[in-house]
Structure formats: C-alpha cells, structure tokens
C-alpha positions as CSV (number, residue, x, y, z in Angstrom):
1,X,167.4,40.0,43.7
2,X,166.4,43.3,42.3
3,X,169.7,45.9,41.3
4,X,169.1,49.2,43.2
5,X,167.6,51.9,41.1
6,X,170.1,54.4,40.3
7,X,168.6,58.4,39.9
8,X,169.5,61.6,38.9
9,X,169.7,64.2,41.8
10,X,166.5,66.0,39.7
11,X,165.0,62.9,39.8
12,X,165.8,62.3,43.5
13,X,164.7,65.4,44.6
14,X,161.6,65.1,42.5
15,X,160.9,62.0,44.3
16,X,161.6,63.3,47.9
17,X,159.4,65.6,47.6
18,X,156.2,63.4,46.1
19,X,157.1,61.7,49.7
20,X,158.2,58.2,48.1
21,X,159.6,55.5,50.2
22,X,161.9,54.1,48.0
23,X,163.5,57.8,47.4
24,X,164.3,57.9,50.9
25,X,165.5,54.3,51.3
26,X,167.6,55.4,48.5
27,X,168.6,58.3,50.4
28,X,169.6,56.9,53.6
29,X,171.5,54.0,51.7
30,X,173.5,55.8,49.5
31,X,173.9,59.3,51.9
32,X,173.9,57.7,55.9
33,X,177.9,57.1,55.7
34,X,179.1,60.4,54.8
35,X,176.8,62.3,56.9
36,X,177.3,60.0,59.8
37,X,181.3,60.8,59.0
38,X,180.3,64.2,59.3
39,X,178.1,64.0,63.0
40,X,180.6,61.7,64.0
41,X,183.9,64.1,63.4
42,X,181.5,66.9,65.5
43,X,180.5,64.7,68.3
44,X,183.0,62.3,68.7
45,X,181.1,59.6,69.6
46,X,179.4,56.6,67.7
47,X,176.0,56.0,69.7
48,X,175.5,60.2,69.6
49,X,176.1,60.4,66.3
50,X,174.2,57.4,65.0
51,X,171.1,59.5,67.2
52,X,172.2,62.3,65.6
53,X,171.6,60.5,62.1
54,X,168.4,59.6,62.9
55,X,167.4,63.4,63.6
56,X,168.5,64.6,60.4
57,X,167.2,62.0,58.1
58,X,163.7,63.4,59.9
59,X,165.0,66.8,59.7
60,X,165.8,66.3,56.2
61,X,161.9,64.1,55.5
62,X,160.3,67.3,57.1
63,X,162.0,69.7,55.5
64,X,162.4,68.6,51.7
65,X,160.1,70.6,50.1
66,X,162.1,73.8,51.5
67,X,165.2,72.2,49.1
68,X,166.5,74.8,46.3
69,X,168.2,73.6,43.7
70,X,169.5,76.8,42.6
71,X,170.8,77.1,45.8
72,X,173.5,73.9,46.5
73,X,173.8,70.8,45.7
74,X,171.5,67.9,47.7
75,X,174.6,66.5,49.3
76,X,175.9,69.9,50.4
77,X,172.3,70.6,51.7
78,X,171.9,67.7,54.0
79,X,175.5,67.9,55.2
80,X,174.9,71.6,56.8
81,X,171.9,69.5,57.9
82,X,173.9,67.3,59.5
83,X,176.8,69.9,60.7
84,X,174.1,71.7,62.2
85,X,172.4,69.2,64.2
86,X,175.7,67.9,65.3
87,X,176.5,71.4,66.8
88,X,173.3,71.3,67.9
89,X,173.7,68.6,70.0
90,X,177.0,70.0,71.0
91,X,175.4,73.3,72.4
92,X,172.8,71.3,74.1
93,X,174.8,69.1,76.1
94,X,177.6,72.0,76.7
95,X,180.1,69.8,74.6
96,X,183.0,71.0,73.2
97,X,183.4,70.2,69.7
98,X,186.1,66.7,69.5
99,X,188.5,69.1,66.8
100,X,189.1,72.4,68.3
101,X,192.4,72.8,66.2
102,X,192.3,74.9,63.3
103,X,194.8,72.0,61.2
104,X,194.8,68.3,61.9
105,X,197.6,67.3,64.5
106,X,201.0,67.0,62.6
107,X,201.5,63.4,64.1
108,X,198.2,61.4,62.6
109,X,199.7,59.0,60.6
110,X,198.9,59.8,56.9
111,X,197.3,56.2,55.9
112,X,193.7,56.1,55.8
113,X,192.0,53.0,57.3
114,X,191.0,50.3,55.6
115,X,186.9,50.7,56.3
116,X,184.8,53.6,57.8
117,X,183.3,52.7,61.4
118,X,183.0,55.9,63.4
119,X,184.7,53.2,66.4
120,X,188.2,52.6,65.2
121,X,188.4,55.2,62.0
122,X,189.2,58.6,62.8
123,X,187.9,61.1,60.7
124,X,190.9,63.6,61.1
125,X,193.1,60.9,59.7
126,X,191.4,61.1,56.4
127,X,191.1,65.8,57.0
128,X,195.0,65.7,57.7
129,X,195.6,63.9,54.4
130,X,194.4,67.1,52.6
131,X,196.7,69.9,51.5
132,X,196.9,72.4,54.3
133,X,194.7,75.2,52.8
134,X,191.6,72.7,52.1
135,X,192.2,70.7,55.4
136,X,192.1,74.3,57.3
137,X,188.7,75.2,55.4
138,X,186.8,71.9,56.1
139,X,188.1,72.0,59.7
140,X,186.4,75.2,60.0
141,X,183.8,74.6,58.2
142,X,182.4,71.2,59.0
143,X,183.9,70.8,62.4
144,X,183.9,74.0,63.8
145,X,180.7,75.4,62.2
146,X,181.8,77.8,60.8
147,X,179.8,79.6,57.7
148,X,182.0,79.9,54.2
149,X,181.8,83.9,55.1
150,X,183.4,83.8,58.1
151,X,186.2,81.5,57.3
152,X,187.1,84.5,54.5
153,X,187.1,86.7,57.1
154,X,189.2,84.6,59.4
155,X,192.0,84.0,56.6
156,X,191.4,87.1,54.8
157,X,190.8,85.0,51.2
158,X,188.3,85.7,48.9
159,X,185.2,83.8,49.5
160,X,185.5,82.0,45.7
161,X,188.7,80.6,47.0
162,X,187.0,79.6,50.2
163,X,184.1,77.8,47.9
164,X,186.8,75.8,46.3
165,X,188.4,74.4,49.1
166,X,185.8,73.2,50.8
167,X,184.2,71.8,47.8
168,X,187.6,70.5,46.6
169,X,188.4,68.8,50.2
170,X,185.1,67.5,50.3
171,X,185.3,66.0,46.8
172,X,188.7,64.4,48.1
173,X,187.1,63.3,51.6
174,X,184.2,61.2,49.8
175,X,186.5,59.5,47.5
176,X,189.0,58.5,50.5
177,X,185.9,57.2,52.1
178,X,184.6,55.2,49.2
179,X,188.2,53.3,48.8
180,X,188.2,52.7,52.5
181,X,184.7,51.1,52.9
C-alpha cells in the first residue's frame, strides 16, 4: 500500500489550484474532520452538516484560485468557508444557531470524549475546556459568526489580542481533536 503523500501548504495550494485530484483527496482527508467539527457546532446536526461539508469542499474546488496567501492561512480560509456556509444554512432554514451563549455552560463535564463523531461528541465539551477569554472568542467567532472586528468591539480588547485567542483556542481545539480521534 502506498504512504500518503505528505505537502507543504505552498505546495498544497500550488496543487489546488493546477486542479489536481490527489490535492483534493488530500484535502478532504486530512481537512473533512475539523471543518465538519466546525458545521457541526453551527448546525447541530450530523446529516446537515455532513451536506454542509459537501457544499464547502465545492465552495472551496470553485473558489481556490481566489486563495491569498498573504492573507490567512489555508486552514483558517476554508474554516470561514465552512462557518459561513454553516450560518448560511442557518439563515436559510430560519435556524437558530445550537450555541447561543456567549461561554460554554458551566456544567459540561470537562473530559473530552474519546473519538470525534458529530452523534455522541459535543463540540462545546472540547470549547468549555478552554480558558474563559479564548473559549469566549471562538464562541463568537465560529459559532456565532461573528467577524474578529466585531468581537473587539463587543469586549472592548484590542483586535491583536482578539487574533490571539482565537488562533490560540483554535490551536488547542485541533490538538484536543487529534488525541480524541
């Protein structure tokens, strides 16, 4: 059996965009999880966010080209992909987001579970597991929709500080999600 390749993002990217299969097998592989995580803690439901998924891996196929590296990361590019489809969805159907709280309930037991499936793991298990500041910021963020500017806004904090927590909880959320898979 052949090893997956491994790439640089550069080398992803450059891939993506020559429109190579194997790039975006490699892409859907390695990136379907955490974006579904993302979809999932939006929508609140497995079948509508595996649909959701679907959407932005086209979204995302269509749309390469318009990728800036000087502008984010791929990973933080395709997750406001995601976040935005999700709310998307949300506005279409007249949903209410499933997290409307600014901080993650006080009584979700702080133990992550032992694999990621959108059925039995809740994704505000893993957000309340954060310190406060961070948890607040991705809550906003990735599951209220909010943009980076606004959140300073909301908390009056400088938007560099802002920046940091998100990227800081995020950095913290994948790594909870890679021990519990």
């Amino acid at each position: 059996m052949k090893q997956a390749e491994q790439y640089t993002e550069a080398q992803l990217v450059s891939l993506l965009q020559a429109r190579k299969q194997e790039a975006f097998a490699y892409l859907y592989d390695h990136y379907s999880g955490a974006l579904n995580a993302i979809i999932y803690a939006v929508v609140g439901d497995a079948t509508v966010a595996e649909d959701v998924l679907q959407e932005v891996f086209i979204r995302i196929f269509r749309k390469i080209e318009l990728y800036d590296t000087n502008k984010s990361r791929l990973y933080t590019w395709m997750a406001q992909i995601a976040r935005n489809a999700a709310i998307d969805w949300m506005r279409k159907t007249g949903n209410q987001p499933s997290v409307v709280n600014q901080t993650a309930p006080e009584d979700v037991p702080n133990q992550a579970s032992t694999s990621f499936n959108p059925d039995t793991t809740d994704v505000r298990q893993w957000i309340a597991q954060l310190p406060k500041p961070e948890q607040q910021v991705v809550i906003l963020a990735y599951l209220e929709g909010h943009t980076q500017e606004e959140i300073s806004q909301l908390l009056q904090t400088p938007l560099g500080t802002i920046k940091s927590r998100v990227r800081s909880g995020l950095v913290k959320l994948r790594t909870m999600m890679q021990v519990n898979r």
